[in-house]
KEKETI-101628 format. One record per atom (N, C-alpha, C): residue in one letter; x, y, z. Coordinates in steps of 0.1 Angstrom, whole numbers, plus 5000, padded with zeros to 4 digits. Each point is the difference from the previous one (the first is absolute). Layout:
N
AXYZ ...
END
This chain:
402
X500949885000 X499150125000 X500950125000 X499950064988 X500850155002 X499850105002 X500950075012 X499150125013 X501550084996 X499250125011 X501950124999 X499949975012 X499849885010 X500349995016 X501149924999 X501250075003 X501149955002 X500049915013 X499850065011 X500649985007 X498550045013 X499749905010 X499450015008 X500349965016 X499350055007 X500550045017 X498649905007 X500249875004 X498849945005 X500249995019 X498850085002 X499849925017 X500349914998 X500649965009 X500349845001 X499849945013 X499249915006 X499749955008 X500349895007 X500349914986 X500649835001 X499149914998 X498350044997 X499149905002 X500449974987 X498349914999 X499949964988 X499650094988 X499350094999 X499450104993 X501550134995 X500450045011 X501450034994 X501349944992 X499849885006 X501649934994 X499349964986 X498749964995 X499650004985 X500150114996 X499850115005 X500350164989 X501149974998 X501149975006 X501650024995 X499749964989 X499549854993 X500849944986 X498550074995 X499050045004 X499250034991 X500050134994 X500550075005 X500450164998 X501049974989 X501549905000 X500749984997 X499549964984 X499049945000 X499549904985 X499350134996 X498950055009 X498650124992 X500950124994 X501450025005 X500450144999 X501649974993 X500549915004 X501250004996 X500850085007 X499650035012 X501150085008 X500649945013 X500750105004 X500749935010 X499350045010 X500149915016 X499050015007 X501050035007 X499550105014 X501350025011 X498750025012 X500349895012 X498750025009 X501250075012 X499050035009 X499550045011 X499349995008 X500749955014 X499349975013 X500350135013 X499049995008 X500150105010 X500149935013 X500750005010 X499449945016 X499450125003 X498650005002 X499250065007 X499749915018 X501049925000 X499749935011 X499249914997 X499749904993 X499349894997 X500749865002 X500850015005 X500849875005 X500149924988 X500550024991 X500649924986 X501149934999 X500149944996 X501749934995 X500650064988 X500150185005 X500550044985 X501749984991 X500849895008 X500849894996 X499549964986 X498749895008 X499549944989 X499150064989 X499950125003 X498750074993 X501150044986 X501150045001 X501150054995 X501049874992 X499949865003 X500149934994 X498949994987 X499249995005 X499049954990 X499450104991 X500650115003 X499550074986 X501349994990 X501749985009 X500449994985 X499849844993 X499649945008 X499649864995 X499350004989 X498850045002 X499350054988 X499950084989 X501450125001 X500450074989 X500350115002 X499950075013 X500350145003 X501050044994 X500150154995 X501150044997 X500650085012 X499450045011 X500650035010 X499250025010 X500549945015 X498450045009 X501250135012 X498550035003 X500650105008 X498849985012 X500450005011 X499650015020 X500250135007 X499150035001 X499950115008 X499349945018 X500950065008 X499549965016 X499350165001 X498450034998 X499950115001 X499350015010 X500149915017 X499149995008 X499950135007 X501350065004 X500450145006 X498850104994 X500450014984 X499150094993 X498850014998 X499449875001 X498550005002 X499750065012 X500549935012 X499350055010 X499850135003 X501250094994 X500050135005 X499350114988 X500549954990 X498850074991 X498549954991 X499549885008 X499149974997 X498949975012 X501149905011 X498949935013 X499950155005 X500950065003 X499750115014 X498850114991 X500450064987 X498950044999 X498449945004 X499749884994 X498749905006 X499650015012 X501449985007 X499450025015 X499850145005 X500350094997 X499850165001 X498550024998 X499949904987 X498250054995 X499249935007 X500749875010 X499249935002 X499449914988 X500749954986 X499449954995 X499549904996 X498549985000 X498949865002 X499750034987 X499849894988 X498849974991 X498750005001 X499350045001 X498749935005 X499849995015 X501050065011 X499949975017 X500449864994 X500449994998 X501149775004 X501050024995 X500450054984 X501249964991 X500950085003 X501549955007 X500850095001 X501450074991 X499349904987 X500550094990 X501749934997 X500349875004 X501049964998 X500850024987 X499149904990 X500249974988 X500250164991 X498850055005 X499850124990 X501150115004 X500849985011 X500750105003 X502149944994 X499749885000 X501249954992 X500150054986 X498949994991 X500250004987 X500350154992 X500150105003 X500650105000 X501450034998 X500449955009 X501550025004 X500749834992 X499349914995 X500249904991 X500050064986 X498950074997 X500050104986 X501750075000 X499850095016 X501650104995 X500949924995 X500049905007 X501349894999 X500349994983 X498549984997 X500549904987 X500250094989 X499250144999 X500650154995 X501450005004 X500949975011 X501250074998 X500749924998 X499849844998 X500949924997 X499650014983 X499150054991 X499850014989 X500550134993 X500450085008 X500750104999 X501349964996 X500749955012 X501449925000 X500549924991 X498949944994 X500349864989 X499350084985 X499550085000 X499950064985 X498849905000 X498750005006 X499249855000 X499050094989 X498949984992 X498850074991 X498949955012 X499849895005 X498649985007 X500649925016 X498850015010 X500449925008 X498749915000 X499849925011 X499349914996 X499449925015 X498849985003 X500149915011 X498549915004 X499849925008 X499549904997 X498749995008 X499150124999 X498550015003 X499049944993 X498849985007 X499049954994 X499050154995 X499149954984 X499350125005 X498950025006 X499649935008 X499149975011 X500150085012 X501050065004 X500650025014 X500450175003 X500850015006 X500350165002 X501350044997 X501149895000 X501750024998 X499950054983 X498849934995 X500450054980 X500250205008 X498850015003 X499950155001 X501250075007 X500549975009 X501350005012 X500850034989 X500549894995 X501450014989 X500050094990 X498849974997 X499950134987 X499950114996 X499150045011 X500450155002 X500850045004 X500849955013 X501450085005 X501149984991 X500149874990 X500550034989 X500650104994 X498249994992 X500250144986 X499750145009 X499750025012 X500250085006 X501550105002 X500949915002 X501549994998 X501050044991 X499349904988 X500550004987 X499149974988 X498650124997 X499549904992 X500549964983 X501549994999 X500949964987 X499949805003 X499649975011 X500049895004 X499049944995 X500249894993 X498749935002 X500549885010 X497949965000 X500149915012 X499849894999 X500149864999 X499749854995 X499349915011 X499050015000 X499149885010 X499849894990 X500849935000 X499449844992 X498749915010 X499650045012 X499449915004 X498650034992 X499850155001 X499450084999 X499749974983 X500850054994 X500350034983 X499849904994 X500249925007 X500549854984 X499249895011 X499050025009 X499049935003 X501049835010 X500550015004 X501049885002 X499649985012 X499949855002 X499149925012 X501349935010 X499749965013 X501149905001 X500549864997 X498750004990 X499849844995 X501150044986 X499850074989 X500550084989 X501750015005 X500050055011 X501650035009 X500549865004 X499149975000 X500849835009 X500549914984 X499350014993 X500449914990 X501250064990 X499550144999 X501250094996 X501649975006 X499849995016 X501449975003 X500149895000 X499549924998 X500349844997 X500549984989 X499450104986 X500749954991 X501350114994 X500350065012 X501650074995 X500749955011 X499149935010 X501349935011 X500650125011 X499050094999 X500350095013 X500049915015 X501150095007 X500049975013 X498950065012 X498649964993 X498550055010 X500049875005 X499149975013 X499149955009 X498750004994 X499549854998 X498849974995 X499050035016 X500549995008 X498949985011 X499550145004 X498349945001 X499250154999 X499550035014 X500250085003 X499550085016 X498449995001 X499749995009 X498250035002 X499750145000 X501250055001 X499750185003 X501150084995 X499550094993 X500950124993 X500550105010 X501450035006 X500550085007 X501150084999 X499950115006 X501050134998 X500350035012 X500750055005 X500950065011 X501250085001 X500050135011 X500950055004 X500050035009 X500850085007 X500349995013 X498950115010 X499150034992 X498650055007 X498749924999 X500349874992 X498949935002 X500049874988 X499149925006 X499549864985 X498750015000 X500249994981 X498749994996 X499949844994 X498949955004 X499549844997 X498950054993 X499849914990 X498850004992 X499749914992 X499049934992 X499649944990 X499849835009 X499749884991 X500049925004 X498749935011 X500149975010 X498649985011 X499550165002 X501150094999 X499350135008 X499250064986 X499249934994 X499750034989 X498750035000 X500049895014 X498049995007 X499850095009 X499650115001 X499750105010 X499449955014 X499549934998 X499349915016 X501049905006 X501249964991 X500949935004 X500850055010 X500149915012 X501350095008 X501749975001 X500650054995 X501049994999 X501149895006 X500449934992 X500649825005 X501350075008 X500349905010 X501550065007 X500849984990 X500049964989 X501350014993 X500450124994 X499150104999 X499650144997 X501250055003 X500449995020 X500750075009 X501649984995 X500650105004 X501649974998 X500650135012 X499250064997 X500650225012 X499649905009 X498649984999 X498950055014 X499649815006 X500550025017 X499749835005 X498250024998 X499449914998 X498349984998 X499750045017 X499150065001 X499950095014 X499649885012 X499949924992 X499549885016 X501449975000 X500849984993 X501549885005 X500850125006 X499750155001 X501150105007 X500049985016 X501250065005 X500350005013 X498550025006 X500149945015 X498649985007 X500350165008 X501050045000 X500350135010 X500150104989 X499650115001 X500350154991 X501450055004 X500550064991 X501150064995 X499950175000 X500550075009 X500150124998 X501450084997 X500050154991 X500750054991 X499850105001 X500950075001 X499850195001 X500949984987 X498950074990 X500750084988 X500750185004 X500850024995 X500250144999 X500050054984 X499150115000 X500050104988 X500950115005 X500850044985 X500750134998 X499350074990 X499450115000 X499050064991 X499849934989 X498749935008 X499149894993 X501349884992 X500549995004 X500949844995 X500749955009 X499549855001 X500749925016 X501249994995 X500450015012 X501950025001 X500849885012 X498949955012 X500849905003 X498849935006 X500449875008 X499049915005 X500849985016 X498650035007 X500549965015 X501450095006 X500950124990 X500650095007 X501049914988 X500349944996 X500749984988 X500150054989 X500950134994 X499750014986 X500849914992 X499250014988 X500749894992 X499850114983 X500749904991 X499850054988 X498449974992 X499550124994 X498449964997 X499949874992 X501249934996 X499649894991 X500049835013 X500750065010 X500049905006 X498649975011 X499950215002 X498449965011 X499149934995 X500150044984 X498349904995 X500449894999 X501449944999 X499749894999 X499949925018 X500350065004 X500249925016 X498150025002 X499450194997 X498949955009 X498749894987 X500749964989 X499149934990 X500449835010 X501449995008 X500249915004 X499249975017 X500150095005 X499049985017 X498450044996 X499750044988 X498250045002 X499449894989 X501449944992 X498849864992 X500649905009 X501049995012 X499849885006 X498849965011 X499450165001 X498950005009 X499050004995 X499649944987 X498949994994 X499350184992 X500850094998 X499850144997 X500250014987 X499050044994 X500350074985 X499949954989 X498849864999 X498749944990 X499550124994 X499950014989 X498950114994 X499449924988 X498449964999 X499349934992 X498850094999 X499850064990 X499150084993 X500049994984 X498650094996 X499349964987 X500550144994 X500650044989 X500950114998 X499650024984 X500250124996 X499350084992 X501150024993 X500849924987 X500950054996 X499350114987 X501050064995 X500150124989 X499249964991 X500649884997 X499149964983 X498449985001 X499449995012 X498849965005 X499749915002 X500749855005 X499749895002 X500249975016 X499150005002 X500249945021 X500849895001 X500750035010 X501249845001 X500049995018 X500049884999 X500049995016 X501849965001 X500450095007 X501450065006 X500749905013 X500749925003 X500750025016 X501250044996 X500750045013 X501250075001 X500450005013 X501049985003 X501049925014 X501150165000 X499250085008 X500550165002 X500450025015 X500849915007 X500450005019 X500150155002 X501450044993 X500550105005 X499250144995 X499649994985 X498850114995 X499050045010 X499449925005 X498949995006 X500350045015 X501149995004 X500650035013 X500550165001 X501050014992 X500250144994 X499050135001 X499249954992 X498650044998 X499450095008 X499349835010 X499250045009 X500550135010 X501449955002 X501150095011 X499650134998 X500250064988 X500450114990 X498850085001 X499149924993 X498550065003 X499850065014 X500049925014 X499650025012 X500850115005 X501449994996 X501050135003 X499650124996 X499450014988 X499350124992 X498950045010 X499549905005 X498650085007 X500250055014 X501549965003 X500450095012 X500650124995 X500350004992 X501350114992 X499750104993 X498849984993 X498950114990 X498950025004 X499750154998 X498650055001 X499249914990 X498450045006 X499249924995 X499550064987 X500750084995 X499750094985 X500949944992 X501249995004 X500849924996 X500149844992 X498949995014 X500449804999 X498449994986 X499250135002 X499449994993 X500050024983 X501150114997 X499650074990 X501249874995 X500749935007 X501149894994 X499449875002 X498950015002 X499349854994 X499449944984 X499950114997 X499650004987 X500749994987 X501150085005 X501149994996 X500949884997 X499849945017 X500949835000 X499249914987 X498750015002 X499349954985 X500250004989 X500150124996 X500650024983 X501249955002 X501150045010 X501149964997 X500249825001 X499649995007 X499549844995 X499949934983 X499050104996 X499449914991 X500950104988 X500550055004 X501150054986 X501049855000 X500650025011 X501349915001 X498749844992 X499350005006 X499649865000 X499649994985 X499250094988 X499949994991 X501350044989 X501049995007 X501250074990 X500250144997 X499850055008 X500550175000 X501050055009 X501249905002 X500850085006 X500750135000 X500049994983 X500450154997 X499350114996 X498649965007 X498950125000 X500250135006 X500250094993 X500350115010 X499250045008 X498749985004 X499349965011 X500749955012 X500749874994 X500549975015 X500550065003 X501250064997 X500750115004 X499750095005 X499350055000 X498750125002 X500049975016 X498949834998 X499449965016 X501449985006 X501449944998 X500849955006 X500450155006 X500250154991 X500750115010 X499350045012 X498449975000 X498950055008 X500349905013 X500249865002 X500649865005 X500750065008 X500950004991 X501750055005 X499850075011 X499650144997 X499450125012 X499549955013 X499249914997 X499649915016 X500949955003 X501049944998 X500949925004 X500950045011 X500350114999 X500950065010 X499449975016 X499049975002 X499549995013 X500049875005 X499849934990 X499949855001 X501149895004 X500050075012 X501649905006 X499249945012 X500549895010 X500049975011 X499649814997 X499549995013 X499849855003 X498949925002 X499749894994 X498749944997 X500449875007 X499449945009 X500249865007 X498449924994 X500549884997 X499549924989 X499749845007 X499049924998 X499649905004 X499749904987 X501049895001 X499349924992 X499849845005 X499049935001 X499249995002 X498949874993 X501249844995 X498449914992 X499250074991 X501350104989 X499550064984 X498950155004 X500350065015 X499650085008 X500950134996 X499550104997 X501150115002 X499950145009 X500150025010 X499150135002 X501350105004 X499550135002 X501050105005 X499350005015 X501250015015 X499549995008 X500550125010 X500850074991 X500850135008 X500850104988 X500150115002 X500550084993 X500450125010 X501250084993 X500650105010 X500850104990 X500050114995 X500650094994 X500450145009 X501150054994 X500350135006 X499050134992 X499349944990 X499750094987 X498249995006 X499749895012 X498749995004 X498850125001 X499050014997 X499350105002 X498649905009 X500449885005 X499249985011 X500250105014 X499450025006 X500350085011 X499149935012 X500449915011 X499449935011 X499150095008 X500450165002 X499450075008 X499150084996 X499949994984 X498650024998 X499349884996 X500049894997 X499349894998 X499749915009 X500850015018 X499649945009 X498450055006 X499649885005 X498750045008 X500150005017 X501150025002 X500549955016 X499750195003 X499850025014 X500450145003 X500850084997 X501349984993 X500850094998 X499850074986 X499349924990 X499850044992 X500350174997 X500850064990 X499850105000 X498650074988 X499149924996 X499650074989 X498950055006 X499650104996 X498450115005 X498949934991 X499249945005 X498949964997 X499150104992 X500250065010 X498750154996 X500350024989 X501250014992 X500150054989 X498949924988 X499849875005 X499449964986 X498750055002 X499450055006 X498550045004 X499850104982 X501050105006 X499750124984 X500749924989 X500649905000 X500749954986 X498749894998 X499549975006 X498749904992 X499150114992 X499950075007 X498950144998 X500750014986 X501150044998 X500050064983 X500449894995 X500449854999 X500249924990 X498649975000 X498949965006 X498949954997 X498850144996 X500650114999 X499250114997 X499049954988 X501050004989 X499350004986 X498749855002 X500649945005 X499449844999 X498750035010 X500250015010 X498950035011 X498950104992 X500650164990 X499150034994 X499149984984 X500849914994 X499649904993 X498949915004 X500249955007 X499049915006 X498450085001 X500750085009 X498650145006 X498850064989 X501350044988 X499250064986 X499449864993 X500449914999 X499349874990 X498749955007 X500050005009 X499449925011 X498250084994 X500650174998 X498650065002 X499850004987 X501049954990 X499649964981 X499149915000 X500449855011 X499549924997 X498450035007 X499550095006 X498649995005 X500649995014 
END
């Protein structure tokens, strides 16, 4: 087939659906393929991930450990917005693929590549993820979904590598999964039944909440304007806290997320995701906010945490919107320091203490003991004028209606 695509830059992942783009990019295009893998923290054998693409034909792979960089320019933003999908999704997946796009723009830069290339369905949300942060970037690029484009099954892929003698794995998973070091997504297979409830084989983060410790586990997080910085009076590096508190809140049964989810294209998909430390983070961050910010504040940035959600979640990282909501974020953040003591709990998570220097609780006017300092009397005339209009609303209609 004759194309002017020299040369292409493929995510590379090591499954099955990747390692067939090498020779098939190779035959459809006649170019040379050069992949690309990221550690987002997914616990891979990128050894082997790295054998096996030149096995199959690579003309050059390249690894990136970009766990540092995600977290700081993609988790901490999330957690600033507090960002949920829908209140459940914490946005793992969708917050990787971005900074997977940069990758493969600048490794296509480097190599003189015409297209990059990577291995979505078009059923899902990553087509959208890749594509636009893309041609967002570079749109001189084009973009190659063969799963997508050229309609290719894993039955079509299985026999394909069979008969060029690729080094793929015939054996098929019950469940389609992605991961990084903010969370796993499981999907397809039994979770296919909405009424079904999820087989223990599902679990890999998170112990199934009956087999966790019979005693609760408690954790003082510390935030430094709005981003946890140590555990228990320990700081550590942000790539190590998530992974230690993804390690104490899924051995306690913490951080199952199974919900019915609204992707982009319009097809409902019933979702789990094994989110320990997201979910922990989270909750912390949130509760800290509501000692830390006025209530104009916590309000006029709720709405906010929404869209910014569902930008990141539908592929708009480079919306200048976000930008927008992230400087308005930002602004709150300065307050958002101090300490969150945390219970978990048999897949239980609660916040059970919090303490800031930035606090705008105040005990001596919210106690009811005697010492209280607050003047009662004062609310006598402040009911008087917030219920003015309403009290005379009522008064005038009353004599409309008869």
């Amino acid at each position: 087939m004759s194309s002017n695509i020299g040369k292409v830059v493929l995510a590379y992942s090591g499954g099955l659906d990747t390692s067939v783009m090498i020779k098939w990019l190779q035959e459809k295009y006649g170019a040379e393929v050069y992949t690309l893998t990221l550690d987002l923290g997914q616990r891979d054998d990128f050894r082997e991930i790295e054998d096996r693409a030149y096995k199959i034909g690579a003309k050059q792979h390249f690894f990136v450990d970009a766990r540092a960089e995600f977290v700081e320019r993609f988790v901490y933003p999330a957690i600033k917005a507090n960002g949920f999908y829908e209140g459940k999704y914490p946005l793992s997946t969708a917050l990787g693929r971005p900074l997977i796009s940069e990758k493969l723009v600048e490794i296509a830069h480097k190599v003189g590549a015409d297209a990059v290339a990577h291995g979505s369905t078009g059923k899902g949300n990553d087509q959208v993820r890749f594509d636009i942060t893309v041609r967002a970037l570079d749109p001189g690029l084009k973009v190659l979904v063969p799963v997508r484009d050229w309609g290719l099954s894993r039955d079509v892929e299985l026999e394909y590598a069979k008969s060029k003698g690729l080094p793929v794995s015939e054996k098929k998973s019950k469940y389609s999964v992605d991961q990084n070091l903010w969370g796993r997504s499981i999907e397809s297979g039994p979770l296919e039944d909405p009424f079904s409830e999820p087989e223990e084989d599902v679990y890999d983060w998170v112990t199934p909440p009956e087999k966790a410790p019979d005693s609760p586990k408690y954790v003082t997080l510390t935030f430094k304007q709005g981003v946890p910085v140590e555990i228990d009076g320990e700081r550590l590096p942000p790539v190590d806290l998530i992974q230690r508190l993804n390690t104490i809140a899924g051995k306690n049964g913490v951080g199952l997320v199974d919900h019915i989810e609204d992707r982009l294209v319009g097809i409902k998909s019933r979702e789990v995701y094994e989110v320990p430390a997201a979910l922990t983070i989270l909750e912390a961050h949130r509760d800290l906010e509501k000692l830390t910010l006025t209530v104009h504040e916590l309000s006029a940035k709720a709405p906010l945490e929404d869209t910014w959600s569902r930008l990141v979640y539908n592929g708009l990282w480079l919306e200048p919107l976000r930008r927008h909501i992230d400087a308005f974020i930002e602004s709150t953040q300065s307050v958002v320091s101090g300490d969150v003591k945390l219970k978990f709990y048999k897949g239980h998570l609660s916040v059970v203490g919090r303490r800031s220097e930035n606090s705008l609780y105040r005990r001596e006017m919210s106690t009811y003991a005697k010492d209280s300092k607050y003047n009662q009397q004062l609310a006598v005339g402040f009911i008087e004028l917030w219920g003015m209009q309403t009290i005379t609303a009522n008064s005038v209609r009353s004599k409309v209606a008869g």
